[in-house]
N, C-alpha and C positions, 0 to 999 in steps of 0.2 A: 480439427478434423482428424488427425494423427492423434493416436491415443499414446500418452507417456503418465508415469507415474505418479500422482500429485505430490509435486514437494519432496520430489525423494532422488535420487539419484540411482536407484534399481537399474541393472539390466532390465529394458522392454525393446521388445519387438513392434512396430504396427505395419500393417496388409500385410498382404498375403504372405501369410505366414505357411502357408505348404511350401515355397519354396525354400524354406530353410526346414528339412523335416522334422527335425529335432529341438528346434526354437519354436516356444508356443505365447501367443503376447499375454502381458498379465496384465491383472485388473485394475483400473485405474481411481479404484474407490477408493479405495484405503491405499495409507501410507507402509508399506511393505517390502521385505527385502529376501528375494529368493538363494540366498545363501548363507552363514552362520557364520558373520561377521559381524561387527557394530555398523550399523547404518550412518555412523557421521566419522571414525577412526581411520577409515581403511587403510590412508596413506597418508596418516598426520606427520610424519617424519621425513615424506616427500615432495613435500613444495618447498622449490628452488627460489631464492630471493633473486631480483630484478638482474643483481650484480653476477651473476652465474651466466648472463650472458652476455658477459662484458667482451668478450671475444668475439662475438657476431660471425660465428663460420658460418652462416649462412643469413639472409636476409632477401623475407621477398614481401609482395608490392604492399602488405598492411604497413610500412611501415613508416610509407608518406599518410594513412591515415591520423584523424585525431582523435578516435573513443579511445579511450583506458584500455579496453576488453581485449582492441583487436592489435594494437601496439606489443602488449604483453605475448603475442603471438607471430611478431614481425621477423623473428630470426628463429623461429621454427623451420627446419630441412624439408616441412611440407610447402611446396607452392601455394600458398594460398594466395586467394585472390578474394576482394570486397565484394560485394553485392553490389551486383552491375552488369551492366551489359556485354564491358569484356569478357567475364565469365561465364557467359550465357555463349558466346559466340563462338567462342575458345573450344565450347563441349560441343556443337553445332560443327563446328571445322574438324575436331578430332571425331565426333560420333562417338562420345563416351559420358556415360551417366554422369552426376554433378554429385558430390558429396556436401551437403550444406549442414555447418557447423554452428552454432550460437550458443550463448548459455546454455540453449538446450542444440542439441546437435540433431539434423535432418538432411539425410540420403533424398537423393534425386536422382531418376537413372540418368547415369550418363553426368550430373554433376553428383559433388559431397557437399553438404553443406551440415556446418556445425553453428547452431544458435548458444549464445552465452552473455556473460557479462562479468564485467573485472574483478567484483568480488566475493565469484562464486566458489566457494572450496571444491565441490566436486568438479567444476570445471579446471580449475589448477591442477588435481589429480590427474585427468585425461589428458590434461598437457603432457605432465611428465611421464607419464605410465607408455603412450602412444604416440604425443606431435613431437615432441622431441624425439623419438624414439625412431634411428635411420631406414630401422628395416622397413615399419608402419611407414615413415615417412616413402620410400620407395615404391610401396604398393597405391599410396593414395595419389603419385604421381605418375605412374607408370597407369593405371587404370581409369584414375578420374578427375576431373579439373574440382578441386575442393575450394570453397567457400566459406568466409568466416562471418557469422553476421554477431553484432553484439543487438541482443534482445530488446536493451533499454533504446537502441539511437532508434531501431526498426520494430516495433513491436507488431505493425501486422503483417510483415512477415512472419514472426512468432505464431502468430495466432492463428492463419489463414493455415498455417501447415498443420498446428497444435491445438491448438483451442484456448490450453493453462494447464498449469503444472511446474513439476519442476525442471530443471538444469543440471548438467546441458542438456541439448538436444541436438540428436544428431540424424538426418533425413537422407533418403538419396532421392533424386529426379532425375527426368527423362531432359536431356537438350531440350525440352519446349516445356519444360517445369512441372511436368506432371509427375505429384506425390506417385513415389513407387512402396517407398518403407522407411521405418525409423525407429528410433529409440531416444535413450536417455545416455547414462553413462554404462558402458563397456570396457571392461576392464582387458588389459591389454593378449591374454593368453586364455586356452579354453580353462576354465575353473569348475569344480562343483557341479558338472551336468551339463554348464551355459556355454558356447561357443562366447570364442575371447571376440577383439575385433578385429585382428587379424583372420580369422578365420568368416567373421561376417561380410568381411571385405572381396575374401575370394570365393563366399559364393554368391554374392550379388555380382560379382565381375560374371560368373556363372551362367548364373538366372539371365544376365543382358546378352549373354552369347548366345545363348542357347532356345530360352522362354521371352525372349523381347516384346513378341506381340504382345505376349499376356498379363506382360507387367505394364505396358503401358494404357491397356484397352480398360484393367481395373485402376490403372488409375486419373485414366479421363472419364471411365464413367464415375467413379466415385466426386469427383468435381462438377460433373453433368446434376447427379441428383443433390448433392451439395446447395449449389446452384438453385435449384429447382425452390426447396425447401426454404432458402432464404428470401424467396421474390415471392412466397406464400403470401394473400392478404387473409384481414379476418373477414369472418361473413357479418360483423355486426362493428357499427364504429361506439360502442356503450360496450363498457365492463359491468358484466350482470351485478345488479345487487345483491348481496349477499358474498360476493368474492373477496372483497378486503380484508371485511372482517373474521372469515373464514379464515383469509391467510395470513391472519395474524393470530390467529388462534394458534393456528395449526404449526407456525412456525413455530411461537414457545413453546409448544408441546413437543415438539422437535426435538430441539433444541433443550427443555428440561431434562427432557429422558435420555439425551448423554451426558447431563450435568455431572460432574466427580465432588460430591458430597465432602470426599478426604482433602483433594490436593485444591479444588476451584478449576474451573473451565470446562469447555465442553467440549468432549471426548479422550480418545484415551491419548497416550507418547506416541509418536510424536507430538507436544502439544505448540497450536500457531498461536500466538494471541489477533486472534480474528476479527479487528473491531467489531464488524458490520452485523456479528452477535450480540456483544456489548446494547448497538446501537436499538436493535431489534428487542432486546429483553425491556427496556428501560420505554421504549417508545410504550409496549404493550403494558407494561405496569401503569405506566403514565394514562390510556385509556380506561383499564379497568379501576383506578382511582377515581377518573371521573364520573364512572359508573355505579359507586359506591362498592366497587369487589376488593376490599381496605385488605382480607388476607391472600386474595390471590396479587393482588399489587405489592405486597411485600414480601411475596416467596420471590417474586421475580426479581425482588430489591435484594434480597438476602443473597442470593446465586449469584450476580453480580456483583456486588459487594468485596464478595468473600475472593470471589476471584479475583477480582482485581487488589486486593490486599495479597493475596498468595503469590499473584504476577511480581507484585511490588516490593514483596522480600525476599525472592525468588532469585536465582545466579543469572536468572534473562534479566533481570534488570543489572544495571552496573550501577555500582551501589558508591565506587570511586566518581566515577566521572559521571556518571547522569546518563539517560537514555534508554532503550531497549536492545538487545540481540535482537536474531532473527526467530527463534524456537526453542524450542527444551526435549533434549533429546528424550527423556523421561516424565515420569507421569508427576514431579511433585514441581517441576517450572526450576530446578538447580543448574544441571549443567548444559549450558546451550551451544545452538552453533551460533558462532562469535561475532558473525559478520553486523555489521548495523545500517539498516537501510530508511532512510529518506521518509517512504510512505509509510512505514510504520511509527516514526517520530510521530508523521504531523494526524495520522489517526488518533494515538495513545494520547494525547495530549488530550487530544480532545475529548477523548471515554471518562479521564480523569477529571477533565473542568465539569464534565457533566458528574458526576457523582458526588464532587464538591457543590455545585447546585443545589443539590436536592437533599444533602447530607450535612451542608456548611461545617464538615469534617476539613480538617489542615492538611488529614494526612495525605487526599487526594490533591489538594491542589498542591501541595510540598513535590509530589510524583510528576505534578504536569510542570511546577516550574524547572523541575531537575532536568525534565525532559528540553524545555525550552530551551534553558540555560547553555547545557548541552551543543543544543543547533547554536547558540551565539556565539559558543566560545569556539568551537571545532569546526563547524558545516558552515560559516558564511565569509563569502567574497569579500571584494575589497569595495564592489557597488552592490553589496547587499546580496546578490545572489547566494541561491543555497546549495549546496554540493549534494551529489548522491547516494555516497554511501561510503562506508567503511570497512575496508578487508577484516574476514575473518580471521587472517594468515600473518604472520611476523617472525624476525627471526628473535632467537633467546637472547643474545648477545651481537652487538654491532661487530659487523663481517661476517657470520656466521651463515655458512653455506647455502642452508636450508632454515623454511622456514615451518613454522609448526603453529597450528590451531588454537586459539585462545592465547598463546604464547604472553601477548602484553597484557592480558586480562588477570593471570593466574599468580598466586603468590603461593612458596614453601613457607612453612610456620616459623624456621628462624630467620626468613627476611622481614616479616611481620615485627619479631621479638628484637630485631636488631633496628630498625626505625624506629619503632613505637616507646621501648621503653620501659618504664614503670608502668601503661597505660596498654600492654601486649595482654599480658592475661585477660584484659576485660572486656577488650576490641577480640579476641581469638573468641572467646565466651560467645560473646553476642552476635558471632559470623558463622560456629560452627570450624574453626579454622584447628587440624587436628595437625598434629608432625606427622603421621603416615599419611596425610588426606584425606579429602571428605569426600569424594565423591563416591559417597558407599551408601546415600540415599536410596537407590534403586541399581536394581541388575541391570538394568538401560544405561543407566550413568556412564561408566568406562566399563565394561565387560572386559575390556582385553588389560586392563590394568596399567594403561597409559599413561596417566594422571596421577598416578602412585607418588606420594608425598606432596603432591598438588593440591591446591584450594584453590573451592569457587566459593567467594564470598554468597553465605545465605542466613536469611534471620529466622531463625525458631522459636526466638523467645522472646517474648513482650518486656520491651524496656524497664516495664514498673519494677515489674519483678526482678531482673537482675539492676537498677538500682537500689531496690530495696537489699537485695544483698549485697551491695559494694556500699551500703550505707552512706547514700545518696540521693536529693534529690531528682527528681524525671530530668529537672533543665537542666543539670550541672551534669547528669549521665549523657545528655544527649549534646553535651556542649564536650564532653572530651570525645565523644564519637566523634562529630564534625572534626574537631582537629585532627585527629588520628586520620581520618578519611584525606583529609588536606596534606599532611606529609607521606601518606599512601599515594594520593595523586603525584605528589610532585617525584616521590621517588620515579614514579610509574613514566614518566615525562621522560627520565633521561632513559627507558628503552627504548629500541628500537619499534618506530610505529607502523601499526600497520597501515599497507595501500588504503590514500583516499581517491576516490573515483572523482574525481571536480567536476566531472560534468553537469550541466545544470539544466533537468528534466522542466517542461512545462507543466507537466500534470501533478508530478511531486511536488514541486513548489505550489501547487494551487493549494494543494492537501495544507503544506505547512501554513503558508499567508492564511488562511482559516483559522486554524489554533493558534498562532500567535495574536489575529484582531480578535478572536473569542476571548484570548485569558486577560486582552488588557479591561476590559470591564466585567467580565467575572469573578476575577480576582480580587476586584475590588470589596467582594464580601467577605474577603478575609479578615477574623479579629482585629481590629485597629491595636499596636503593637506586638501584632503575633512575630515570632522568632523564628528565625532559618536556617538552617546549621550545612556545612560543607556536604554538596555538591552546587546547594542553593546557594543562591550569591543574593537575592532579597532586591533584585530588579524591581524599580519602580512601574506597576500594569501599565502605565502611559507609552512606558520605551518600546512594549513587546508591537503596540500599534503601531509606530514608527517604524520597528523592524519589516512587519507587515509590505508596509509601503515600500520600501525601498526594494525587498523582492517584486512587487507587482510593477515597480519602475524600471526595473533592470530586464523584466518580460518583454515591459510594453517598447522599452529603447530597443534593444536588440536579439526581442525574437517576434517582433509583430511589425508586417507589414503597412504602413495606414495607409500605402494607395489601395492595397488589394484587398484588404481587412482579413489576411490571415495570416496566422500564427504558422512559425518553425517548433519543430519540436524540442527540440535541444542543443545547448550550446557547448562548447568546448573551445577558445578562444575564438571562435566565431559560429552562427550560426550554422549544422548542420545542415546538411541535403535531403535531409527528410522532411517532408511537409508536417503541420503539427495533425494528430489523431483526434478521433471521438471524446480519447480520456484527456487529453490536453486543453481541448477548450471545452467539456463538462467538467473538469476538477478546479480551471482555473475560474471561469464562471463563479461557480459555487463559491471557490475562495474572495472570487471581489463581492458577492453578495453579503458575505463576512463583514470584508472589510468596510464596505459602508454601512451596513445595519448595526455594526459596534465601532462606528465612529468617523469614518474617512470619512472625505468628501463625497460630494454629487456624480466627480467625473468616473471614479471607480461603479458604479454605477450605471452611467453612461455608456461604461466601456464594455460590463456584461452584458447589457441589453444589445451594443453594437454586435459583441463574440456569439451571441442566441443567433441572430439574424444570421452570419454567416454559415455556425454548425448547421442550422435549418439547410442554408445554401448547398453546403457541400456532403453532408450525412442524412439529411433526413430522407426517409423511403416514404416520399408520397403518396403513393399510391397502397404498399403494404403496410406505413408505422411504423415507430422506430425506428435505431439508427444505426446506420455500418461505418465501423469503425474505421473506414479509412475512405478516402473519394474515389477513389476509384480508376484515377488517373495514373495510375503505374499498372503499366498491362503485364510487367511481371509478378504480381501478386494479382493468383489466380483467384479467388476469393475474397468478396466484399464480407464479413461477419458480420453479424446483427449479435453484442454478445452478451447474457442478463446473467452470468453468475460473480454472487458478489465472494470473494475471494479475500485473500491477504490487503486485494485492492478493488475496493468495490466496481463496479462494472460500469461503464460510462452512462448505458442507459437506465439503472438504476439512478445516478445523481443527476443527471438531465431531467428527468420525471420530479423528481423533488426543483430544479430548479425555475420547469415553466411552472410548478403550482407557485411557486415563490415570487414569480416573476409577477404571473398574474395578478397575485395578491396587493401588488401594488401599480400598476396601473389600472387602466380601465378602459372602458369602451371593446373595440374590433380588436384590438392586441390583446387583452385580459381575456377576450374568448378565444381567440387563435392561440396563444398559448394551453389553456386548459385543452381544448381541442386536441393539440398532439400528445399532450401526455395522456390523455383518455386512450387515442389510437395506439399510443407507444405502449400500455400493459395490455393490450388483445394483440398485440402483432403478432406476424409469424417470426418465428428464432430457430437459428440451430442451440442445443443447448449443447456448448464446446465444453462443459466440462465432463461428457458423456462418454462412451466407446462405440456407443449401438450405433449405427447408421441409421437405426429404424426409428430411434428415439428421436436423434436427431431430426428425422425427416416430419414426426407428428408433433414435436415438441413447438411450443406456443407460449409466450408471455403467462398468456392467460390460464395457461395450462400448468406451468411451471408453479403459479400464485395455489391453484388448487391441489395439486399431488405431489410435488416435490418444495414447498415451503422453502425449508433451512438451504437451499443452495440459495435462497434468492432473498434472504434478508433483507435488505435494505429499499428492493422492488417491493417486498409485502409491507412497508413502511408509508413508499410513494403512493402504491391504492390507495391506504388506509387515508393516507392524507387530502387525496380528489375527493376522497367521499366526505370530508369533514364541511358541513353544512356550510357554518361561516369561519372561516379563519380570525384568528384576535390580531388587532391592528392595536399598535400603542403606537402615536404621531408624538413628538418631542418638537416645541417650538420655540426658540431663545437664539439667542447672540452662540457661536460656536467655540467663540474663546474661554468663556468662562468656567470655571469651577462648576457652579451648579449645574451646568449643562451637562459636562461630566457626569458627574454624581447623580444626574435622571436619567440618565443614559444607563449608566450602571445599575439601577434600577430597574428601568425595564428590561434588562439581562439576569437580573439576580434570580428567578428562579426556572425551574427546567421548563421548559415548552415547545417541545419542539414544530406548534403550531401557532406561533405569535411569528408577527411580521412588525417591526420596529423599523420607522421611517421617521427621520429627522431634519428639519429643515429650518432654516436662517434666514427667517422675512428679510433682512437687510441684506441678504446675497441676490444678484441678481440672475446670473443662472443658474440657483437652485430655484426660484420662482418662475422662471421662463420654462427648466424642465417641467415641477407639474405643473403649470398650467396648461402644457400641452397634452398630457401622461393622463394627470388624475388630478380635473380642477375640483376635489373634496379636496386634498388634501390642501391646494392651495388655499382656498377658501379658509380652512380651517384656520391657516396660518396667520393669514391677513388678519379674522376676526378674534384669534386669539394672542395676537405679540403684543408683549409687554415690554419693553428696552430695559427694565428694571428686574425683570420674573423671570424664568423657565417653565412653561405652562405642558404637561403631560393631559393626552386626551386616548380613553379605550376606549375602543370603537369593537362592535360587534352586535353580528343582526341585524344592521342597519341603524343601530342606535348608539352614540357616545356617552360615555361616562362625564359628569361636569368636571371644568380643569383643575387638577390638580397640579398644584403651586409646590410641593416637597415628596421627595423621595420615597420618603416613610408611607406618607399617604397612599403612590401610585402602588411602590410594592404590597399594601395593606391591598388593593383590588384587584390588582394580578394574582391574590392568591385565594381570594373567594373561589369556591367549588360551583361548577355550574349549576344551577336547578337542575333537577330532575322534567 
């Protein structure tokens, strides 16, 4: 609802912006910075390590909480108070607007509240620049009861005020929560034109003195029509024909025409690596292959391709330790901002198993297990659970006051030369690693010259080639990389690391437990003695399964109800007080449907069709389609959202839409139609489209509308169409003993190549409640099983049209029919 900057940390204003006259809001389209700074530097040499408030002169009530985000703000001189009712009551008894604070920060008259979360660098800036800061602190206490929410434990608080974007975010409301205004981050004095925040502060103290009606009357009405637009129905419960494939057209064409020919991705610096384009190009190549369009299906293979090599030797990747950054502050993917988050793991991984698919190139699946690897060594618990994220921020030196940007990430060219060795010149070669620095790829990189004598590892040159001049084989050049990179790690180990957020998201880990049960049998198409050099550690695909499970174990132990059959959202040595969201059980769904179709059990299975049943209970809009992102049941979050843009993190109701066609695809009967049913309703619904600023857009904006004129915000929704419309889905059933080898090895089979429209069900006549489930589900499939077990065989049957392919007894075979082209 509240319009903030996507992804950026600009000064922005949202409402009514005449009360400030000289503050006007900006656009929230593009990534943008209304003053002549670097957009990621401002105050790299001002964040304070954890230790700088070892004195605790002041301390207030965050600091019996347990997120990360809001701890880090416990002995800040502003009173803050958690989101809750005392602070709602508190503003009620004093009669003073609410400042609410989060990763992204959000005004409330009467309260402050600031949105955020623990590993956000511009949020650390506005700490030090303003919460710390006595005199800030004295106006936000002296005028408004402030609020601190972390974005990840609350996200629709986030959203109900914001829509998406970036952090912080900072809101004011009225004592009874009505959005008055907001922004992003604010730097602490007037600068450049912009009113600082001190000065925002006293004319919103102003505006509530002075203009109270008129701040509160726009902003209950603007909630009133909010309101209105999201309890919109469609007038038809059928998505016209023609609509999918229109919006899959339209969306590569989109999406082509910001492709960057030079550097890979789409659009310009700041560049996201955005799966849910990934997802979108490779789905649409994958149709017009089966259409015989061989060159339009391999431009859209080429553009992705390319990108995802440019991502992969790019400074957003970390090329020591494995994984992704968050972005790249410039157009060619080198120097990023450093933090590392959770849903982009468990995305990337998955873009990369898919390119390995259909490429059975190494180098893609080398990227996804680096990625894995990564999550195993760094992000997981001691029961499996996987952690959040990792700070962008560290200090250079243990004790060292302050912390700075990249810090553990970066190396000067004689730390390199003094570890490395004999083996310095050819590791500097192949990284680009310069003794003044390299961050001189682009005018975006470090403008202010920050980074001066700093390296961010990047690759420009093809190995062949500089082994042919170190006169060297490719293996023995990339086998002293590996080392080099290995005593780079370990050096890197004894500095000081930065903040890890341990919290453990339900809808993040859904994302991951996906790409970990995807790569244990995709992987499996790896050259049988292909070679892995340091980051890669040459994990056995069976263990990343394992991995799988034991995240979706530590879900189901202690953040799922089973009297009540619903999920918490997040954990921090115990479950949170936030119920779980829309994205929590659609991402974690999605991940057990993963997890059984490449290999778990029956009960994973069991347990999304349980988690369906509930979202339906507590999110689905009956009567209008679609889903709102939260139940409804906290009457202080003034808005239910219904939210379809897919983002950094695709949008709940886009992977819900892919998950009832998934769903249906394998039962049958009254549930295989009730499923397809809502996801049919779910792309005509009415939506606010929150990535938007208009009100008006908002108020005509539609699923079904969003599919035919604005495409590329909605990737992964113009995927779900396309997928209801697909006449019959491919069923590959697998019927054997579960322990065996070859059961593996069919399984891995019918994963080996891309489809993102086969449905793979597996079942063990000698188990007894996998036979009791289908026979109540879907008695073909039982059937099948019955008349095809062999105690001796692994028998594969492709199904499609209503007609099965005869069984096939070896791997080879099934992949041999999985890859015929369909007739025309």
């Amino acid at each position: 609802m509240l319009d903030r900057i996507t992804n950026s940390a600009s000064p922005s204003l949202l409402l009514l912006p005449r009360l400030l006259s000289h503050q006007q809001p900006f656009p929230s389209s593009n990534f943008k910075f209304p003053f002549p700074l670097s957009p990621k530097r401002l105050t790299l040499n001002l964040i304070p390590m954890a230790s700088s408030h070892s004195l605790h002169n002041h301390t207030n009530r965050l600091a019996s909480e347990q997120s990360p985000y809001l701890l880090q703000h416990a002995h800040n001189p502003v009173d803050w108070y958690p989101w809750g009712e005392e602070a709602f009551a508190e503003a009620r008894r004093r009669d003073v607007p609410i400042f609410l604070s989060t990763l992204p920060v959000v005004f409330l008259a009467a309260i402050l509240f600031e949105v955020g979360y623990s590993t956000c660098h511009w949020c650390h800036v506005m700490e030090v620049e303003s919460f710390e800061d006595a005199a800030v602190a004295k106006l936000l206490n002296d005028w408004f009861v402030s609020i601190k929410v972390d974005r990840e434990e609350r996200p629709d608080v986030d959203k109900a005020l914001y829509g998406g974007g970036g952090w912080p975010l900072s809101v004011f409301l009225s004592p009874d929560l009505k959005p008055l205004m907001g922004g992003t981050y604010f730097p602490p004095d007037d600068k450049y034109g912009r009113p600082g925040f001190k000065t925002i502060l006293r004319k919103v103290k102003q505006a509530w003195d002075s203009k109270r009606d008129m701040l509160i009357k726009s902003g209950a009405f603007a909630i009133e029509q909010l309101s209105e637009a999201m309890s919109a129905s469609a007038d038809t419960d059928k998505l016209p024909d023609g609509v999918p494939a229109d919006a899959l057209r339209l969306c590569s064409e989109q999406l082509s025409g910001s492709y960057d020919p030079k550097f890979g991705g789409f659009g310009s610096a700041p560049k996201f690596p955005r799966p849910v384009e990934i997802n979108l190009m490779l789905y649409h190549s994958k149709k017009l292959e089966e259409t015989g369009k061989l060159d339009g299906a391999n431009g859209s293979q080429k553009m992705v391709f390319f990108s995802l090599q440019c991502m992969a030797k790019g400074g957003i990747h970390d090329h020591i330790g494995g994984g992704f950054h968050r972005y790249s502050v410039d157009e060619c993917w080198h120097v990023p901002h450093f933090e590392k988050m959770l849903y982009d793991q468990g995305q990337l991984a998955n873009v990369y198993l898919d390119a390995f698919s259909i490429t059975k190139d190494n180098f893609y699946s080398y990227i996804s297990r680096g990625i894995l690897d990564y999550l195993k060594r760094d992000m997981i618990g001691p029961e499996g659970e996987i952690f959040s994220a990792e700070d962008a921020d560290s200090a250079e030196t243990e004790g060292a006051a302050r912390k700075k940007e990249g810090a553990f990430y970066i190396w000067e060219s004689k730390q390199v030369q003094d570890i490395l060795g004999e083996h310095a010149a050819l590791f500097e070669e192949h990284y680009y690693i310069k003794q003044s620095g390299n961050c001189d790829l682009s005018e975006m990189s470090d403008p202010h010259n920050e980074f001066k004598e700093k390296n961010v590892l990047i690759e420009r040159k093809e190995p062949s080639e500089l082994a042919s001049k170190y006169g060297m084989s490719v293996e023995t050049y990339q086998e002293i990389l590996g080392e080099c990179r290995r005593k780079l790690f370990e050096a890197r180990s004894r500095r000081p690391k930065p903040h890890l957020d341990d919290k453990v998201i339900v809808s993040w880990n859904g994302l991951a437990v996906s790409s970990f049960a995807r790569s244990s049998k995709i992987l499996k198409g790896e050259v049988e003695g292909s070679k892995f050099y340091f980051p890669v550690v040459g994990t056995e695909p069976k263990e990343y399964l394992k991995i799988a499970e034991k995240a979706a174990f530590f879900i189901r132990k202690h953040l799922y109800d089973v009297e009540t059959r619903r999920l918490y959202h997040s954990f921090r040595r115990s479950p949170s007080k936030a119920p779980g969201f829309l994205d929590d059980y659609a991402f974690l769904i999605s991940g057990l449907l993963d997890l059984y179709e490449f290999g778990g059990g029956i009960s994973w299975l069991l347990w999304a069709i349980e988690l369906q049943e509930t979202q339906d209970a507590l999110f689905l809009d009956k009567a209008g389609g679609g889903y709102f992102n939260n139940t409804g049941e906290d009457s202080s979050v003034l808005l239910r959202v219904k939210e379809d843009h897919d983002g950094a993190e695709p949008s709940g109701n886009s992977v819900s839409a892919i998950n009832l066609i998934r769903l249906a695809s394998m039962v049958s009967g009254s549930k295989a139609e009730n499923y397809k049913r809502n996801a049919e309703h779910l792309l005509i619904t009415g939506s606010v489209a929150t990535d938007q600023n208009s009100l008006e857009m908002a108020m005509q904006a539609v699923f079904e509308k969003r599919l035919k004129d604005m495409a590329m915000a909605v990737p992964l929704m113009c995927c779900a169409a396309d997928m209801l419309r697909v006449p019959s889905r491919k069923q590959v059933v697998v019927v054997g003993g579960r322990t065996s080898e070859e059961f593996e090895n069919m399984l891995a089979a019918a994963h080996a190549l891309y489809d993102p429209n086969r449905t793979v069900i597996h079942i063990d006549p000698s188990n007894k409640e996998e036979m009791e489930f289908w026979e109540v589900n879907n008695n073909n499939v039982s059937l099948m099983a019955k008349n095809n077990y062999d105690v001796h065989k692994v028998v594969a049957l492709v199904c499609q049209n209503f007609t099965c392919s005869p069984p096939l007894t070896d791997p080879s075979s099934l992949e041999a029919v999985l890859s015929k082209k369909p007739s025309s």
